[in-house]
C-alpha positions in Angstrom: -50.9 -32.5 28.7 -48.9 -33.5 32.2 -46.6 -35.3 30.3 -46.1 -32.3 27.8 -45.6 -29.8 30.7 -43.0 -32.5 32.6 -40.9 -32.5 29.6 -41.4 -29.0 29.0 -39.7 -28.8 32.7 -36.9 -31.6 32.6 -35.4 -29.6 28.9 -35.5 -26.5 30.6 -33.5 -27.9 33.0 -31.2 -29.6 31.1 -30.6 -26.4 28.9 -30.0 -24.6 31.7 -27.3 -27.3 33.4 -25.7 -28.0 29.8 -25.2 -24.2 28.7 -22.0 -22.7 28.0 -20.0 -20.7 30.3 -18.9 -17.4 29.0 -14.8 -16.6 29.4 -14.2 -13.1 32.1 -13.6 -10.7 29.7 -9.6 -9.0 30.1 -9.9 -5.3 30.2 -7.8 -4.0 27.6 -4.7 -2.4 27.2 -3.0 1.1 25.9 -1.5 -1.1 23.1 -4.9 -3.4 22.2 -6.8 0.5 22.0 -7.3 1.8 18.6 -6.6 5.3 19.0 -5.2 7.8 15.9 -2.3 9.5 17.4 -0.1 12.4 16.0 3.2 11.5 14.9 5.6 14.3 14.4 5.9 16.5 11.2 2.7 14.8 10.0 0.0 17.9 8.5 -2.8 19.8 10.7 -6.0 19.3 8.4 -8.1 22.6 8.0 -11.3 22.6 7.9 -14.0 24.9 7.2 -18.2 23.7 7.5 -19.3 20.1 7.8 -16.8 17.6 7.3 -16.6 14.2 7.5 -12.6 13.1 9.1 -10.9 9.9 7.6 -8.0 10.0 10.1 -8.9 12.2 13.1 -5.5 13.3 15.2 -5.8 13.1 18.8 -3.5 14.5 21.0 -5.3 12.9 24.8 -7.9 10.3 25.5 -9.3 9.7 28.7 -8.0 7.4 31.1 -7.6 4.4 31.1 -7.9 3.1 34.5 -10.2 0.2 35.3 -12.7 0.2 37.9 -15.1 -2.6 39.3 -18.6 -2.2 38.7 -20.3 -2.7 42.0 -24.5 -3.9 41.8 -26.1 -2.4 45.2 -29.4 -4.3 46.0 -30.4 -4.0 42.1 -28.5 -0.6 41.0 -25.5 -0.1 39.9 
């Protein structure tokens, strides 16, 4: 049962040690965002009740600023 509990131990370890490390994500960019725009001269859909929108136009989306997320003693 020691011996089970040792080796239980020692590949924990090793899995631990061995792991891979994950790549620091790159915040993305205006271009990389996928964000329906409106282009000039295209048509202003109508609707009236409970639609469901293919191609929704947007004419502002937040900002796009990127901030560091800071952990205070646990919190964020």
């Amino acid at each position: 049962m020691w011996l089970q509990i040792v080796g239980f131990v020692v590949s924990l370890a090793l899995s631990y040690v061995l792991r891979p490390k994950p790549n620091e994500p790159t915040p993305a960019s205006f271009e990389q965002a996928d964000i329906p725009t409106i282009k000039e001269g295209t048509p202003i859909a109508v609707l009236f009740g409970t639609r469901e929108i293919k191609a929704p136009m947007v004419l502002w989306h937040g900002d796009f600023s990127v901030d560091k997320v800071q952990k205070k003693n646990g919190k964020k």
